[in-house]
PDB file of the backbone (N, CA, C, O) and the ligand in Angstrom, with CONECT records:
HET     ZN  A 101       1
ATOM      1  N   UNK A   1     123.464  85.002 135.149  1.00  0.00           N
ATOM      2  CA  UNK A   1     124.068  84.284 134.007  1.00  0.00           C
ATOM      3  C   UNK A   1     124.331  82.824 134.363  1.00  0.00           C
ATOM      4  O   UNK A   1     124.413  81.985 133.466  1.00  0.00           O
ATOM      5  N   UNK A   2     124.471  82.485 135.701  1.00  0.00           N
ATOM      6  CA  UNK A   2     125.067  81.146 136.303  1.00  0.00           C
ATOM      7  C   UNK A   2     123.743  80.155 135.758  1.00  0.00           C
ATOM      8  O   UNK A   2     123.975  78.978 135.480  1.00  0.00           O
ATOM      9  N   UNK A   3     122.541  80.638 135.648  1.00  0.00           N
ATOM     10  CA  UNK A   3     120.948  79.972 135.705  1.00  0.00           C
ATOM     11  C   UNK A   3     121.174  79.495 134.049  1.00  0.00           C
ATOM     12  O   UNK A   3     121.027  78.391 133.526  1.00  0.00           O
ATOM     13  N   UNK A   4     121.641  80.970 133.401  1.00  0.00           N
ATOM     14  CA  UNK A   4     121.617  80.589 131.657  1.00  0.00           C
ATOM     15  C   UNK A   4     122.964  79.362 131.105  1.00  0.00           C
ATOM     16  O   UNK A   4     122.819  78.726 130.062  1.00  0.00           O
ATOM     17  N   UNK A   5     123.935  79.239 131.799  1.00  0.00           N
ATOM     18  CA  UNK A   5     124.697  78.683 131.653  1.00  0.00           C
ATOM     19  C   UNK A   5     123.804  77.344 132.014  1.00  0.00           C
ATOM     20  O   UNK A   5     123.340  76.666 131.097  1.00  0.00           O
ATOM     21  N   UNK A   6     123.629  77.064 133.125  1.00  0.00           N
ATOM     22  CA  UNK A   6     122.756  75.490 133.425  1.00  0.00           C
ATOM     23  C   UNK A   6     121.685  74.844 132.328  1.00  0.00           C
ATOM     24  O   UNK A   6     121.450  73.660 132.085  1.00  0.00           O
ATOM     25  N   UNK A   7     121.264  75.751 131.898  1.00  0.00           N
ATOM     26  CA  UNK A   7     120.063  75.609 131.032  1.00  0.00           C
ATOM     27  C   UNK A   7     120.775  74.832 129.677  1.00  0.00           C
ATOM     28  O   UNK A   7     120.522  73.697 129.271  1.00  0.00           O
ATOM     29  N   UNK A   8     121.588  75.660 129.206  1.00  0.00           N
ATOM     30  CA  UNK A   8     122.503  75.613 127.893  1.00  0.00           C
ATOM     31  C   UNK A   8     123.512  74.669 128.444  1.00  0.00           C
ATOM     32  O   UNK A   8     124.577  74.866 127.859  1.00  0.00           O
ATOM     33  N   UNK A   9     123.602  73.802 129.258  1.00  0.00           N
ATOM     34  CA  UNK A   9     124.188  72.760 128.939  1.00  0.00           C
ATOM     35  C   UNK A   9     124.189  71.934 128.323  1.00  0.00           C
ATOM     36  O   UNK A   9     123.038  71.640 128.002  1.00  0.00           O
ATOM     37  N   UNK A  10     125.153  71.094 127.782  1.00  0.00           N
ATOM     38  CA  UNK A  10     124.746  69.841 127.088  1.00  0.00           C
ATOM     39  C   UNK A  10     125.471  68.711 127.667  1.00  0.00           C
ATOM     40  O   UNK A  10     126.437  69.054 128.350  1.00  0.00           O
ATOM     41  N   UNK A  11     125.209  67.137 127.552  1.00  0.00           N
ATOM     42  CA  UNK A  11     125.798  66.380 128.535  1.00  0.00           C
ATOM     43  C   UNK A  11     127.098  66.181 127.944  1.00  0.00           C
ATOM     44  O   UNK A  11     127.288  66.117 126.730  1.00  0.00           O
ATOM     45  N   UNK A  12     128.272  66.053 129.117  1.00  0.00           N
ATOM     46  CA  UNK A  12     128.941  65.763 128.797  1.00  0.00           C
ATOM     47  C   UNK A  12     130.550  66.898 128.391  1.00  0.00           C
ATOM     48  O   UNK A  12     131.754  66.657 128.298  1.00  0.00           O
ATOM     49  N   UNK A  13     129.539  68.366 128.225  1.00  0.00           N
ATOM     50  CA  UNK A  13     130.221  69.649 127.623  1.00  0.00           C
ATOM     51  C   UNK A  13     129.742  70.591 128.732  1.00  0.00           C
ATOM     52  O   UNK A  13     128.686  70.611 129.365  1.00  0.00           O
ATOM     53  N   UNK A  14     130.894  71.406 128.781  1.00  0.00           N
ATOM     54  CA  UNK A  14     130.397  72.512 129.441  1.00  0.00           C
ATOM     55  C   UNK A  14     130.801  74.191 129.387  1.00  0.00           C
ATOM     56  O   UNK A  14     132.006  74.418 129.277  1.00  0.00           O
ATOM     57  N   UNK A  15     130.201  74.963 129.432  1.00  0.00           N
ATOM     58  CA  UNK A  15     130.141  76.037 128.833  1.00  0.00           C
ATOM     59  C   UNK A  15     130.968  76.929 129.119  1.00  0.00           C
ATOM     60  O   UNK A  15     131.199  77.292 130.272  1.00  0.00           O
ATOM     61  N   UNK A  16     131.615  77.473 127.900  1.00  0.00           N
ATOM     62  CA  UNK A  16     132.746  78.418 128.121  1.00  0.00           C
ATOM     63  C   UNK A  16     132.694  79.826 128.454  1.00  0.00           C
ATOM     64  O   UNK A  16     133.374  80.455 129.266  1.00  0.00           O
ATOM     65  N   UNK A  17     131.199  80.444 127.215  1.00  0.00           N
ATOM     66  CA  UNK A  17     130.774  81.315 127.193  1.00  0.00           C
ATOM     67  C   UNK A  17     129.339  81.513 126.586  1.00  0.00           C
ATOM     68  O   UNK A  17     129.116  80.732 125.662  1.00  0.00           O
ATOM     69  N   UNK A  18     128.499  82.218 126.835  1.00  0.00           N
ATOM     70  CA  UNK A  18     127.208  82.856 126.378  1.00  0.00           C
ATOM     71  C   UNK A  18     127.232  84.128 125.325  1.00  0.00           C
ATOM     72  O   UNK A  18     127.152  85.050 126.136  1.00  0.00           O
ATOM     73  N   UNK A  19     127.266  84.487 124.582  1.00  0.00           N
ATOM     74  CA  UNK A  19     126.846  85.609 124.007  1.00  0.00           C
ATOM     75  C   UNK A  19     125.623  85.808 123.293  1.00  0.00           C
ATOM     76  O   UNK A  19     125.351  85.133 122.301  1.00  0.00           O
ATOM     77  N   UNK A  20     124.711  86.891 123.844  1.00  0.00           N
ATOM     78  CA  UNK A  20     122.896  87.229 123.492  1.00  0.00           C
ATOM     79  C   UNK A  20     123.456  88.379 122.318  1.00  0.00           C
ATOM     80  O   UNK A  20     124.343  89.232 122.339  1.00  0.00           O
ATOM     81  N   UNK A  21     122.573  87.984 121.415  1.00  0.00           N
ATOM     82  CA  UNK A  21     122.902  89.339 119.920  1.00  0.00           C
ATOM     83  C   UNK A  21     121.381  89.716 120.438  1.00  0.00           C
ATOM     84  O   UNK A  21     120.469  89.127 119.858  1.00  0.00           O
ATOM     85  N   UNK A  22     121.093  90.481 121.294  1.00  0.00           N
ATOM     86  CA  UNK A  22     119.628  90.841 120.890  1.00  0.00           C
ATOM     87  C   UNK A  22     118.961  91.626 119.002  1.00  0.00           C
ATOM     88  O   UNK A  22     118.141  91.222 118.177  1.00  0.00           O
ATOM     89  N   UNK A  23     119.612  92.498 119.057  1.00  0.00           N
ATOM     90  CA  UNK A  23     119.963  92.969 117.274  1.00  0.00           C
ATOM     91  C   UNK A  23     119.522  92.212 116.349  1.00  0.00           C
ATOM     92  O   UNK A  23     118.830  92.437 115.356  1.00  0.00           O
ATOM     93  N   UNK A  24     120.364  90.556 117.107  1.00  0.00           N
ATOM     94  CA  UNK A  24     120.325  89.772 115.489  1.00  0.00           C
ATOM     95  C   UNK A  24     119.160  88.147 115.981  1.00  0.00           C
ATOM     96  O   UNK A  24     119.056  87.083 115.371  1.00  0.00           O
ATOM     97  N   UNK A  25     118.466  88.605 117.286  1.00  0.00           N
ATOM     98  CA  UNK A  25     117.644  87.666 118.203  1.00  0.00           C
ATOM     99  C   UNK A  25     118.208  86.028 117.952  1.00  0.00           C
ATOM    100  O   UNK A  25     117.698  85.087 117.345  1.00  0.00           O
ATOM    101  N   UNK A  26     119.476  86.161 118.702  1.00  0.00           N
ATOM    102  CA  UNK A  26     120.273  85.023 118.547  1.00  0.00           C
ATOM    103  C   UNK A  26     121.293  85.003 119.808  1.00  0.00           C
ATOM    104  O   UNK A  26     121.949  85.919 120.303  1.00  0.00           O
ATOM    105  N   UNK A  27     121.205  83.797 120.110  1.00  0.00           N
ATOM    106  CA  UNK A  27     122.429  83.642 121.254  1.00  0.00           C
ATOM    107  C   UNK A  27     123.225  82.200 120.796  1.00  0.00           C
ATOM    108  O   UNK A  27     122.801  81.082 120.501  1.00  0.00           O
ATOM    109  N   UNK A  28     124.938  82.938 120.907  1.00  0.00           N
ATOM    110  CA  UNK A  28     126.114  81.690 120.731  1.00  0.00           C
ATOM    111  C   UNK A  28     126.173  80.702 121.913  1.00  0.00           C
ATOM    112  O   UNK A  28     125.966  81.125 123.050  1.00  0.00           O
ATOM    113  N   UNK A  29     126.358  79.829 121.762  1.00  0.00           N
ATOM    114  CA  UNK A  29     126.843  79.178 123.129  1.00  0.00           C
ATOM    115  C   UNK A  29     128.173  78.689 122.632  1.00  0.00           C
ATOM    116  O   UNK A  29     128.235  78.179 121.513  1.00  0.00           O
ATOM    117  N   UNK A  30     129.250  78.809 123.389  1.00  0.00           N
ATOM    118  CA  UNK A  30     130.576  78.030 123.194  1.00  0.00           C
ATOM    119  C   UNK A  30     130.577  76.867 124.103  1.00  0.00           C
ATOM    120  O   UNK A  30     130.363  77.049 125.301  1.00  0.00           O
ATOM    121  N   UNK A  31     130.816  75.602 123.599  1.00  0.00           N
ATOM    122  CA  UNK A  31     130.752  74.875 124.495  1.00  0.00           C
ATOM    123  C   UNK A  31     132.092  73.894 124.407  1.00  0.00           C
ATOM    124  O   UNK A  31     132.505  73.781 123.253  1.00  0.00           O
ATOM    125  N   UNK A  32     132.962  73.052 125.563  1.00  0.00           N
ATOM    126  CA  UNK A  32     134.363  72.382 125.590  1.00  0.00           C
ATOM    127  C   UNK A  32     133.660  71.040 126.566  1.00  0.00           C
ATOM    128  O   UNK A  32     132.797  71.133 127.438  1.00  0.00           O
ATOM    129  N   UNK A  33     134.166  70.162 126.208  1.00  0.00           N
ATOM    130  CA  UNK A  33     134.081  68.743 126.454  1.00  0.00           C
ATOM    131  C   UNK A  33     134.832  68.624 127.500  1.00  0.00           C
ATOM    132  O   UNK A  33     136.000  69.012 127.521  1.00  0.00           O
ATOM    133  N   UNK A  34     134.088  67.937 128.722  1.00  0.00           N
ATOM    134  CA  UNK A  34     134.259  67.756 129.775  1.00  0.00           C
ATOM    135  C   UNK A  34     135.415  66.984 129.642  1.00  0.00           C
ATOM    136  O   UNK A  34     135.421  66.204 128.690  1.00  0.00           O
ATOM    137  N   UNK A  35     136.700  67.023 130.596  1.00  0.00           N
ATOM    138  CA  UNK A  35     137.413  65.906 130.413  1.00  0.00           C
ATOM    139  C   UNK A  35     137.170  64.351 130.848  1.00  0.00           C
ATOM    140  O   UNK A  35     136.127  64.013 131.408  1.00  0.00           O
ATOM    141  N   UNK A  36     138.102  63.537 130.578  1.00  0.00           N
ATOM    142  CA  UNK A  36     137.733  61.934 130.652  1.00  0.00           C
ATOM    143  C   UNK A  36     137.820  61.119 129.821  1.00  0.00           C
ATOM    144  O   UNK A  36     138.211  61.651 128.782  1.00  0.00           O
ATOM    145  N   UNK A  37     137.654  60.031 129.706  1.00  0.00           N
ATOM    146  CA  UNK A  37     138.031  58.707 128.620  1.00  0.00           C
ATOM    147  C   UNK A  37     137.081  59.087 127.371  1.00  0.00           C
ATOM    148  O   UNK A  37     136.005  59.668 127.516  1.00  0.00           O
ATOM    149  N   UNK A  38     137.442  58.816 126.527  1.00  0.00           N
ATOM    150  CA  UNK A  38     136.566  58.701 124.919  1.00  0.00           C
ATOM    151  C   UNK A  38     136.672  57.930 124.540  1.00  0.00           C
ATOM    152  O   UNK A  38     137.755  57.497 124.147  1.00  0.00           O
ATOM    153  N   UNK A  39     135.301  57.202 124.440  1.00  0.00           N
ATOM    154  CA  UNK A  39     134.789  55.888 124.050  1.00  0.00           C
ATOM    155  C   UNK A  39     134.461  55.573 122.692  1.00  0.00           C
ATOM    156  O   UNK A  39     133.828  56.336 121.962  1.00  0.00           O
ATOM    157  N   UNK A  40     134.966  54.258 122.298  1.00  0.00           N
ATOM    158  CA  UNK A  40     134.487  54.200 120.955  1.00  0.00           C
ATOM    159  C   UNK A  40     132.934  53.864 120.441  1.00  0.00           C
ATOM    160  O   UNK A  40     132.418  53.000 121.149  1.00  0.00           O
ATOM    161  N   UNK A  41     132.042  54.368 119.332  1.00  0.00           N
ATOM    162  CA  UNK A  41     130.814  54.318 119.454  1.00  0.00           C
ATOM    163  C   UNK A  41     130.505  53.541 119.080  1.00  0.00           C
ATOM    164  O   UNK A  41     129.328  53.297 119.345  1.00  0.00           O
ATOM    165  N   UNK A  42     131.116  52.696 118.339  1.00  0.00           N
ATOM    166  CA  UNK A  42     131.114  51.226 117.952  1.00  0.00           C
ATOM    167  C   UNK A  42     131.158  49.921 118.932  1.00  0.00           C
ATOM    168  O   UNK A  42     130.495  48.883 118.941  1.00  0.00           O
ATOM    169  N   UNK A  43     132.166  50.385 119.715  1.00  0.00           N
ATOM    170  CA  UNK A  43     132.849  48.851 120.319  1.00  0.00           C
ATOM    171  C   UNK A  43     132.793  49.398 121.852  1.00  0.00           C
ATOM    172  O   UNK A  43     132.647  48.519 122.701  1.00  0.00           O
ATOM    173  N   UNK A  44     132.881  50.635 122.274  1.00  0.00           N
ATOM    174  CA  UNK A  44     133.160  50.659 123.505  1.00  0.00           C
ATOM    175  C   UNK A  44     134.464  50.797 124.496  1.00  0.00           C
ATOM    176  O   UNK A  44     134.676  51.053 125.681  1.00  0.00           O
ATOM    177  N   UNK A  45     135.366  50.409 123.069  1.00  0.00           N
ATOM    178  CA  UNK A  45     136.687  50.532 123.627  1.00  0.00           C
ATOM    179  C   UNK A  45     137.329  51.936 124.034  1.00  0.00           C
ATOM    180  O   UNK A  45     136.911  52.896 123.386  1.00  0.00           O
ATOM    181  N   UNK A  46     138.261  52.185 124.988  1.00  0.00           N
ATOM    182  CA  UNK A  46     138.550  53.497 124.769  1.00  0.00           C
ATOM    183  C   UNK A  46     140.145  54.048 124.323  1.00  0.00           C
ATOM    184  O   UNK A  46     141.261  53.776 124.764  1.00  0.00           O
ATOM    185  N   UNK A  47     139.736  54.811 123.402  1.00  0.00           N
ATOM    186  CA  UNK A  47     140.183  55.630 121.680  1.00  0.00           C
ATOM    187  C   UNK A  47     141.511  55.908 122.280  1.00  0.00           C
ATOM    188  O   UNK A  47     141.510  56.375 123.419  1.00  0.00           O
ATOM    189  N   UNK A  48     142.417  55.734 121.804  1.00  0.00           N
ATOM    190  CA  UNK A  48     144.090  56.624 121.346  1.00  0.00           C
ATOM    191  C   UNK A  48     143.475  58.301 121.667  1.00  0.00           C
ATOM    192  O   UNK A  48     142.403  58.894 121.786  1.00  0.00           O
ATOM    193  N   UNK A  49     145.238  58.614 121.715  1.00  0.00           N
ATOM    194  CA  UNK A  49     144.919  60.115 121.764  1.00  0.00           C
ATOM    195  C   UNK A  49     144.430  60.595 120.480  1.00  0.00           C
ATOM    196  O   UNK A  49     144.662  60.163 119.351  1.00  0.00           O
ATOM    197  N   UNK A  50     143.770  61.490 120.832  1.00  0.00           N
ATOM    198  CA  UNK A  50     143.175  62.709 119.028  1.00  0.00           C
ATOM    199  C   UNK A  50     143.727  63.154 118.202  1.00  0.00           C
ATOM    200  O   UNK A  50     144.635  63.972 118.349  1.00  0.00           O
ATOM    201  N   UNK A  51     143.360  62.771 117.245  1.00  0.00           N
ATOM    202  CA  UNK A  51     144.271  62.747 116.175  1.00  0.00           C
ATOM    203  C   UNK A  51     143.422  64.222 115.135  1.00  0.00           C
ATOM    204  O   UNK A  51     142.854  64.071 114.053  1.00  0.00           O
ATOM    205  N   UNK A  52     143.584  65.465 115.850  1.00  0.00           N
ATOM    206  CA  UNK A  52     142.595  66.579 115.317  1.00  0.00           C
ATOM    207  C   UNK A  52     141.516  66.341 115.396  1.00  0.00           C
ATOM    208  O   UNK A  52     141.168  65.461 116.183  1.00  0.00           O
ATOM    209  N   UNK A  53     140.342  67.190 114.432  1.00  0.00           N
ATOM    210  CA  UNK A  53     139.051  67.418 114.633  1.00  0.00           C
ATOM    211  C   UNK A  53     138.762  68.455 114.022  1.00  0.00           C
ATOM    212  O   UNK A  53     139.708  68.842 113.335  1.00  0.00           O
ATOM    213  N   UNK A  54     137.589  69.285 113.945  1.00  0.00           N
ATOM    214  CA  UNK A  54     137.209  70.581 113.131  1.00  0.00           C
ATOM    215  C   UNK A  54     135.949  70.879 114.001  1.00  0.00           C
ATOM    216  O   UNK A  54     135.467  70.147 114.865  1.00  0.00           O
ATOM    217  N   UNK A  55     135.379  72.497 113.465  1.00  0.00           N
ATOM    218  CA  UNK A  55     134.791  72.974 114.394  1.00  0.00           C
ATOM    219  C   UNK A  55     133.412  72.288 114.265  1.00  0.00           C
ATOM    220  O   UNK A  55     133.405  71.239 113.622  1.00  0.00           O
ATOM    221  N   UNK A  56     132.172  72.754 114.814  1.00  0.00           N
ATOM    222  CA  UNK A  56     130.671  72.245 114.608  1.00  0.00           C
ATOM    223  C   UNK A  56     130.165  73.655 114.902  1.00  0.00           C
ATOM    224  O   UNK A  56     130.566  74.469 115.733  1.00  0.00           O
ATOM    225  N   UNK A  57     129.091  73.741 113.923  1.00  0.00           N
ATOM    226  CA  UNK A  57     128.338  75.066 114.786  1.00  0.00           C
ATOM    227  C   UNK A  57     126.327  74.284 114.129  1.00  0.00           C
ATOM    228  O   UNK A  57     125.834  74.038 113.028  1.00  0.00           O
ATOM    229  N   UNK A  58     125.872  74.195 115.482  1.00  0.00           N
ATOM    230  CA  UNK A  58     124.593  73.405 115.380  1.00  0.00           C
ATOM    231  C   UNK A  58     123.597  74.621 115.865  1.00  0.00           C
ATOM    232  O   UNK A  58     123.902  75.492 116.679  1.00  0.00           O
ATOM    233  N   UNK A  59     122.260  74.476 115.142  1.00  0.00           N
ATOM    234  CA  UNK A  59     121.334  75.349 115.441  1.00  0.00           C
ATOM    235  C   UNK A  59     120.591  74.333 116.513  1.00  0.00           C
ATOM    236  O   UNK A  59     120.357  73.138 116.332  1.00  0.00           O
ATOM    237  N   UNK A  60     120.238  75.246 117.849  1.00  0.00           N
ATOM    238  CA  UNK A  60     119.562  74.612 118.411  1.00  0.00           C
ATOM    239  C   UNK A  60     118.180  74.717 118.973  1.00  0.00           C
ATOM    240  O   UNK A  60     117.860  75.782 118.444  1.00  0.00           O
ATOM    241  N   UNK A  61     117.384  74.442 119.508  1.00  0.00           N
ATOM    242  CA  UNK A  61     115.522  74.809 119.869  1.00  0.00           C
ATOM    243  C   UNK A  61     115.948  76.122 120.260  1.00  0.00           C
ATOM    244  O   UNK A  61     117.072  76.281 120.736  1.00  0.00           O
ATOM    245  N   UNK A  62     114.858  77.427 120.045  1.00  0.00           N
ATOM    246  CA  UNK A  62     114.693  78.362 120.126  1.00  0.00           C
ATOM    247  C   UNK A  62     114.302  78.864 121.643  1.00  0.00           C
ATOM    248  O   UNK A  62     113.437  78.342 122.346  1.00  0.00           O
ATOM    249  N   UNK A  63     115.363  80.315 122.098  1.00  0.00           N
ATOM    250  CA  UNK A  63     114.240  80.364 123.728  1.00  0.00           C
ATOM    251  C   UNK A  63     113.364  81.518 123.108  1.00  0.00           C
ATOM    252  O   UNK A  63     113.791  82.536 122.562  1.00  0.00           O
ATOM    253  N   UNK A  64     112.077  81.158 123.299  1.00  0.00           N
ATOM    254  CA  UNK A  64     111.175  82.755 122.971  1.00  0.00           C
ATOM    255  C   UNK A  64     111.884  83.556 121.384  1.00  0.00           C
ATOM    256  O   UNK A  64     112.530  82.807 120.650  1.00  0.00           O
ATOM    257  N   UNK A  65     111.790  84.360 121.157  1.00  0.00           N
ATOM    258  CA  UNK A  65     112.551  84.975 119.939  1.00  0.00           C
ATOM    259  C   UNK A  65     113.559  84.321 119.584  1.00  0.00           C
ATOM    260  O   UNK A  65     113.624  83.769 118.485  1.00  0.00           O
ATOM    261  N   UNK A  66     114.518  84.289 120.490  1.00  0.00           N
ATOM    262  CA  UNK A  66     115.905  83.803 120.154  1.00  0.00           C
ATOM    263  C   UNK A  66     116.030  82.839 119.583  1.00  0.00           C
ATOM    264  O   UNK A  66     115.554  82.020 120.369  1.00  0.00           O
ATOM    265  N   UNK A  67     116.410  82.201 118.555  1.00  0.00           N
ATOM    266  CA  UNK A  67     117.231  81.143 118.089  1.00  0.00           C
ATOM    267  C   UNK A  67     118.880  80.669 118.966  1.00  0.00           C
ATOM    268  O   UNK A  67     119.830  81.432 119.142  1.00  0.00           O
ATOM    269  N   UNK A  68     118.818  79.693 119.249  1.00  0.00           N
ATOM    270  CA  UNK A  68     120.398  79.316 119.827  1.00  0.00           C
ATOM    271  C   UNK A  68     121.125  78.554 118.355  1.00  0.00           C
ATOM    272  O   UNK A  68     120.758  78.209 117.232  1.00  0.00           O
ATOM    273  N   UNK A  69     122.173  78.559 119.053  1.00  0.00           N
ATOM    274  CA  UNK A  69     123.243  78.299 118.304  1.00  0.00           C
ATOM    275  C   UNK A  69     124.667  77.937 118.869  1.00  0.00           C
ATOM    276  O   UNK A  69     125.339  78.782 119.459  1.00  0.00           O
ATOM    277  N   UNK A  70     125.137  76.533 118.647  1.00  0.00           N
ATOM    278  CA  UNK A  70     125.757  75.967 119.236  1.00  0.00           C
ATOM    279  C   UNK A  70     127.456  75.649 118.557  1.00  0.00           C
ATOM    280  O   UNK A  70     127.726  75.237 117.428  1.00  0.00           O
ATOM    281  N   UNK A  71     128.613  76.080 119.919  1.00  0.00           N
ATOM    282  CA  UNK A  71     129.616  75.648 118.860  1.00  0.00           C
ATOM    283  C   UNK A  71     130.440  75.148 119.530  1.00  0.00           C
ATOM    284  O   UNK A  71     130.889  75.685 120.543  1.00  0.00           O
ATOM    285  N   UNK A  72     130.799  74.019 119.092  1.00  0.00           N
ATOM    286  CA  UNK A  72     132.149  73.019 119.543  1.00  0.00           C
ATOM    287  C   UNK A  72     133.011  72.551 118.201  1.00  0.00           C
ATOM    288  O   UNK A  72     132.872  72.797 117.003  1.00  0.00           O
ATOM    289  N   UNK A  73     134.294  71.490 119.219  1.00  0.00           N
ATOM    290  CA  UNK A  73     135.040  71.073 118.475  1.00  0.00           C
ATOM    291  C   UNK A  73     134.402  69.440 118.705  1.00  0.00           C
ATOM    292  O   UNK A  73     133.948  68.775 119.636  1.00  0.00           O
ATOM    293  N   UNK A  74     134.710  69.252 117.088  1.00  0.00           N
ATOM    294  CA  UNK A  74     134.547  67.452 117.429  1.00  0.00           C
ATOM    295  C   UNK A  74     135.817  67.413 116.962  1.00  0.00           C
ATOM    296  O   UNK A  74     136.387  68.240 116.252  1.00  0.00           O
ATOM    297  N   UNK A  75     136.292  66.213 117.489  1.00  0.00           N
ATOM    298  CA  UNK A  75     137.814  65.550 117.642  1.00  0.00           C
ATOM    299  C   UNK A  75     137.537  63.789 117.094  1.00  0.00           C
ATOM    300  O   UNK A  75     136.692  62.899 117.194  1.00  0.00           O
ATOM    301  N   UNK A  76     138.666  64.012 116.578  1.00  0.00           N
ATOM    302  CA  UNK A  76     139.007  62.295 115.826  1.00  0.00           C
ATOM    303  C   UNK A  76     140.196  61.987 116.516  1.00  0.00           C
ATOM    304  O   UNK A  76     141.122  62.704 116.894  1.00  0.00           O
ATOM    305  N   UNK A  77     139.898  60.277 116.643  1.00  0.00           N
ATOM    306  CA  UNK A  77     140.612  59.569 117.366  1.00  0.00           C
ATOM    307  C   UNK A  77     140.837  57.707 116.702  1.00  0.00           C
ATOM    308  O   UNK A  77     140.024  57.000 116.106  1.00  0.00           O
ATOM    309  N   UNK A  78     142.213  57.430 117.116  1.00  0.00           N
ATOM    310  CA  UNK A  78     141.870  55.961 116.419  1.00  0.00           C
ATOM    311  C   UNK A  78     141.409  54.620 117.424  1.00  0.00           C
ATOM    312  O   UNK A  78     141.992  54.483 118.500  1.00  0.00           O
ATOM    313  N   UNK A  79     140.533  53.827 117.087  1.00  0.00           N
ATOM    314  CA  UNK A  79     139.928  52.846 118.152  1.00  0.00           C
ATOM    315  C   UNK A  79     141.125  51.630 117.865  1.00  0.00           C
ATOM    316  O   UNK A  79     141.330  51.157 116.747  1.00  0.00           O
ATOM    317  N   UNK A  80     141.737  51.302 118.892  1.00  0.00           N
ATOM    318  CA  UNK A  80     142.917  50.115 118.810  1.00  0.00           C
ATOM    319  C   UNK A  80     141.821  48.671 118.580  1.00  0.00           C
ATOM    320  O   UNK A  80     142.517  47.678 118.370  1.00  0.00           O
ATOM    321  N   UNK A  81     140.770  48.446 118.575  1.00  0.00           N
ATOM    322  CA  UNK A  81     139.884  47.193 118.642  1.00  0.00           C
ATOM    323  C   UNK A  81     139.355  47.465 117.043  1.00  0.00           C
ATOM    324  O   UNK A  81     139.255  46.446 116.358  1.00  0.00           O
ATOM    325  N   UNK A  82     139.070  48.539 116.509  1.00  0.00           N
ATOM    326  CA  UNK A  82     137.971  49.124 115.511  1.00  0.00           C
ATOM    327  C   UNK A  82     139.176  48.686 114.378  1.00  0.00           C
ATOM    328  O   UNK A  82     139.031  47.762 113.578  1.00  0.00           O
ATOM    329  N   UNK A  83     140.476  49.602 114.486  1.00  0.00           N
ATOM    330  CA  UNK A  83     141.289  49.200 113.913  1.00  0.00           C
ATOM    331  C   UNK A  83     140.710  50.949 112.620  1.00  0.00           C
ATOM    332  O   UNK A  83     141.476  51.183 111.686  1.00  0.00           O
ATOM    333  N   UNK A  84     139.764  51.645 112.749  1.00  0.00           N
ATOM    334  CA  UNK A  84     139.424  52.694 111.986  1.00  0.00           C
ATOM    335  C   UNK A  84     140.269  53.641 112.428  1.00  0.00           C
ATOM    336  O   UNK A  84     140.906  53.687 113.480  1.00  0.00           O
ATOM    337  N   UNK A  85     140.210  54.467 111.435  1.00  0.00           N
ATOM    338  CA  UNK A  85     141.369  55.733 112.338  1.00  0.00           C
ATOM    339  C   UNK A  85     140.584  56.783 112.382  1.00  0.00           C
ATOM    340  O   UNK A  85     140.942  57.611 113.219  1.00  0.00           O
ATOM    341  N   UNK A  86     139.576  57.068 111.741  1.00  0.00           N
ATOM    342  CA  UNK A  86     138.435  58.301 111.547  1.00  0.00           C
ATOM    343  C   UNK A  86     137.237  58.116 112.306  1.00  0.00           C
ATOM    344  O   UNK A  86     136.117  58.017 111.804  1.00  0.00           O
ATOM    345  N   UNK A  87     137.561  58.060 113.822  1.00  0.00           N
ATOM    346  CA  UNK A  87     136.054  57.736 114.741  1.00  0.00           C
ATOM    347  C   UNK A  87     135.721  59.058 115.593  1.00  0.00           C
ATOM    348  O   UNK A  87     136.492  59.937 115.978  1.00  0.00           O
ATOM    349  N   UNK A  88     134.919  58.982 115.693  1.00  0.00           N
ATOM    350  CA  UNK A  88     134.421  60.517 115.667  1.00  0.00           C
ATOM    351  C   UNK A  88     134.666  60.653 117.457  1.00  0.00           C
ATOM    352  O   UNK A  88     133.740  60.045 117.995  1.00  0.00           O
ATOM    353  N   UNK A  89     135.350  61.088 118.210  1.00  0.00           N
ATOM    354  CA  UNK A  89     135.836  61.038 119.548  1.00  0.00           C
ATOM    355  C   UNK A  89     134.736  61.769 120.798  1.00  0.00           C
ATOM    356  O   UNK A  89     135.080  62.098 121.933  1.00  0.00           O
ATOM    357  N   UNK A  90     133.346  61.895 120.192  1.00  0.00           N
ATOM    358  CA  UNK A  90     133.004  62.473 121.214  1.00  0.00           C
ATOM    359  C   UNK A  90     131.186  61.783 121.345  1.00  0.00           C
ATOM    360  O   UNK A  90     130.459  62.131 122.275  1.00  0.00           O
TER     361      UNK A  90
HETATM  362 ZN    ZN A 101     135.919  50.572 118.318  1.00  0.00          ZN2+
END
């Protein structure tokens, strides 16, 4: 499982859990954001604490049969330079 976890990384996030539906030829990936500064995508500056967020669930390239399927939180944050309060924190 340590090999499937590497594979199903994404930068930056890292994986909580795997679950294979063979049944439904689909695998979840849960994935949590590495800790560290969050940058604004605009300016570069880095963001206030998070001000919430909501979930994401992304379809992603297929292994063989399987379809993946991807789920995180994106988080909002306010940029002190941007002066926006709705910047997407990740
Ligand atoms: Zn900014």
């Amino acid at each position: 499982m340590d090999g499937l976890y590497r594979i199903l990384r994404m930068p930056g996030y890292e994986v909580l859990d795997v679950k294979i539906w063979r049944d439904k030829h689909r695998v979840d990936v849960y994935l949590k954001r590495e800790e560290g500064p969050r940058l604004c995508h605009c300016c570069g500056t880095e963001l206030l604490a998070e001000r919430g967020g909501h979930g994401m669930n992304v379809e992603g390239l297929p292994m063989g049969v399987l379809r993946t399927r991807f789920h995180f939180m994106r988080a909002k944050a306010n940029c002190p330079a941007c002066k926006k309060s709705e910047i997407r924190a990740d």
